[in-house]
N, C-alpha and C positions, 0 to 999 in steps of 0.2 A: 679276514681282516675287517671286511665292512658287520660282518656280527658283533666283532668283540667291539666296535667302534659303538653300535648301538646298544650291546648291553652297559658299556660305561657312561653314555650320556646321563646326565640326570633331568630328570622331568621337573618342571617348574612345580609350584606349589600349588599354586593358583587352577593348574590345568585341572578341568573335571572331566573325567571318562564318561560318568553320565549325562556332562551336560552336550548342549547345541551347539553346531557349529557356528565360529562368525557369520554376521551377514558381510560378507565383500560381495567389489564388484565381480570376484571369478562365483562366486556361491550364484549372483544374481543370471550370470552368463550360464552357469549349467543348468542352472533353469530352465533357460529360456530355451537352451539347445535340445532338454529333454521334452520339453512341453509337446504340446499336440498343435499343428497350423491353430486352431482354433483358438487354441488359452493363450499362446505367443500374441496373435493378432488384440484379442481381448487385452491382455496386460496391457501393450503399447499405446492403444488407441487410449485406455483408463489415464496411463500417463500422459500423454499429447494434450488431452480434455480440448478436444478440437470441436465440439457444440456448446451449448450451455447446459443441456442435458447428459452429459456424461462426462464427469466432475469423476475425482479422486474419494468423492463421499456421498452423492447423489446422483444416481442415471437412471433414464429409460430407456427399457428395452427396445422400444421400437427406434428412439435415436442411436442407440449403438447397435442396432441391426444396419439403421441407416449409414453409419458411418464406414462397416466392416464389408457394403454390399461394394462399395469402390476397390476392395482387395483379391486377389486372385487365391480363392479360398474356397475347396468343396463343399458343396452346400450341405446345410446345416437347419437344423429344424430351432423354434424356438424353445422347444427343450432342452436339445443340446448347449444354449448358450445359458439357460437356466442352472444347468448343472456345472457349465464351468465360474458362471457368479459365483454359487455355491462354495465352489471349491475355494476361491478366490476370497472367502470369507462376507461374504456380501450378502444382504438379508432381503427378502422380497416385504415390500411393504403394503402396497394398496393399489388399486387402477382407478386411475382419474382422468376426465373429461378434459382438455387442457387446450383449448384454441380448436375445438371442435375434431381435433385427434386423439385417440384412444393411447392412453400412454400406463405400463406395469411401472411400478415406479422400483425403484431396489437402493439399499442406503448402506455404507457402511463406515461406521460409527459416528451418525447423525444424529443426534438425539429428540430434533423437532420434528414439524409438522412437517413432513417431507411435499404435501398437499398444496400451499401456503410458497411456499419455498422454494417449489418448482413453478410453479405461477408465474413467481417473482425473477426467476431465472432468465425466464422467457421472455420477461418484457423489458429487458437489454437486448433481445435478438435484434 
């Protein structure tokens, strides 16, 4: 019964077999379920943007080291968080001097002076 139920439905028009699935909230949830402690914690904190340096478009690494060292999370080198940015579509830009702290800068889809602009971030701290 449930076969012939399915071979009679008819498929929208619209539907593409080769295309991408919606983004919903259950897409964004098996993500999150699949993901590794590490890229979970990374998303979330991206989201929170709980310093000035780690924005939804502009972070540094050493501030979202900072912010992720408060989570109960097996350590992790800063390559490993390099490569879950990566993943995460995020571009490494430059290292700059920044209030006398060494900061990797990383941006994604910023198109300025990331340099400039993280400066300027900072001096709302």
């Amino acid at each position: 019964g449930l076969r012939a139920w399915f071979e009679r439905w008819t498929i929208s028009p619209e539907f593409n077999p080769e295309g991408r699935a919606p983004v919903t909230k259950y897409l964004k949830e098996l993500a999150d379920n699949a993901a590794s402690p590490l890229m979970a914690a990374v998303r979330h904190a991206i989201e929170d943007e709980p310093h000035a340096l780690v924005r939804s478009d502009l972070l540094s690494l050493s501030c979202l080291r900072g912010v992720l060292s408060g989570q109960t999370l097996p350590d992790f080198s800063d390559q490993a968080l390099a490569s879950v940015l990566r993943e995460l579509g995020w571009e490494k830009r430059e290292r700059v001097l920044l209030e006398g702290i060494r900061h990797t800068l990383w941006s994604k889809n910023f198109p300025g002076d990331v340099r400039s602009e993280a400066g300027l971030r900072l001096e709302y701290l």
